[in-house]
C-alpha positions as CSV (number, residue, x, y, z in Angstrom):
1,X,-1.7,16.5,88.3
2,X,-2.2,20.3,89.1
3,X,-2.0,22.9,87.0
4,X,1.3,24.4,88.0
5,X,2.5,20.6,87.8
6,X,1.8,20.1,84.1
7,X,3.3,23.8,83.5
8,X,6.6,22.2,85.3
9,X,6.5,19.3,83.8
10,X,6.2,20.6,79.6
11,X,2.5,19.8,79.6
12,X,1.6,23.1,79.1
13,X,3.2,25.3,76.6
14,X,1.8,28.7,76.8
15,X,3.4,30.2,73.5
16,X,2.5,27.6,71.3
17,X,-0.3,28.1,68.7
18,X,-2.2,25.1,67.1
19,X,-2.9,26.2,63.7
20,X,-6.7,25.6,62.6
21,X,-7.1,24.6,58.9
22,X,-8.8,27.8,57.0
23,X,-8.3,29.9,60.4
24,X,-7.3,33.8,60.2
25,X,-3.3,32.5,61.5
26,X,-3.4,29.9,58.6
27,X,-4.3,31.8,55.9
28,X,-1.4,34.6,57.1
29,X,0.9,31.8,57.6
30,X,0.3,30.6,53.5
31,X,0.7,34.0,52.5
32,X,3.7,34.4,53.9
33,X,4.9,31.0,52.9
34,X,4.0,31.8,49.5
35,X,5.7,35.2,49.0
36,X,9.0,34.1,51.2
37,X,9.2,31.2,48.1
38,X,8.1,33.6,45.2
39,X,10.7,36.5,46.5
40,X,14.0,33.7,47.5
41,X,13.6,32.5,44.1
42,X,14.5,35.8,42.4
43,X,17.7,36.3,44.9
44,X,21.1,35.9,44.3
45,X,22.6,33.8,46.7
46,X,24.3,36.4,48.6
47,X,21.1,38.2,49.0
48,X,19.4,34.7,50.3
49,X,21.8,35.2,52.8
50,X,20.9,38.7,53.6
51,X,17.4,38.2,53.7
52,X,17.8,34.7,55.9
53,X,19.5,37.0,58.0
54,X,16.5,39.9,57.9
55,X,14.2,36.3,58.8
56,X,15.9,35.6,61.5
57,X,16.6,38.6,63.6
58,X,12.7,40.1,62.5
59,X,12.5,36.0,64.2
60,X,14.3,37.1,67.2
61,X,12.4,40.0,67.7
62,X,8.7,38.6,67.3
63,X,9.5,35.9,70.1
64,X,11.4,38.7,72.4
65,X,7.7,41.0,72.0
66,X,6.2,38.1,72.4
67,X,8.3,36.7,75.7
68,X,7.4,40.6,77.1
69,X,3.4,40.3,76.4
70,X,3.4,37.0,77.8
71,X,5.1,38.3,81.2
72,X,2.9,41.3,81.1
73,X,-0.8,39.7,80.5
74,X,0.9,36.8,83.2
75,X,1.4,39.6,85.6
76,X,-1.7,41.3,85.5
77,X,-3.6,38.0,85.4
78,X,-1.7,37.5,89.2
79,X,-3.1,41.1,90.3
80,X,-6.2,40.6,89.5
81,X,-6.4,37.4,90.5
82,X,-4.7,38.6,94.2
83,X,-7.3,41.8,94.3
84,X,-10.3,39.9,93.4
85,X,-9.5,37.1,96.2
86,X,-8.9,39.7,98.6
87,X,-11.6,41.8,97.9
88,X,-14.0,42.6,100.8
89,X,-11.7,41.3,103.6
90,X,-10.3,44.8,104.3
């Protein structure tokens, strides 16, 4: 199967991030974990709704920055890839 195949088909998920045991994206991941857990347990329950609000637009907004960065580094990857084959044959 070719690369653009597996991309088709769901084999290849660009945006998604194995998380390595002890790794720099694990260790943020606990802390954040940690202090979502230590601050929801001090809210009311109409300021666990705020704030599960605040998660999930701040949510929205990583994965829209992230959508863009992926498109742009996609993008350049294609130009370079189109000057560097055509390089020389001018």
């Amino acid at each position: 199967m070719t690369t653009l195949e597996d991309f088709y088909y769901g084999n290849i998920i660009p945006n998604e991030i194995p998380i390595i045991k002890g790794s720099e994206y694990d260790t943020a991941n606990r802390l954040v974990v940690r202090h979502d857990e230590a601050l929801t347990a001090t809210l009311t329950e109409q300021q666990k709704e705020t704030f599960q609000k605040f998660k999930d637009n701040y949510l929205e907004l990583l994965t829209l920055g992230e959508r863009d960065a992926f498109i742009r580094g996609f993008s350049l990857g294609i130009k370079i890839a189109v000057e560097a084959l055509s390089y020389g044959k001018t």
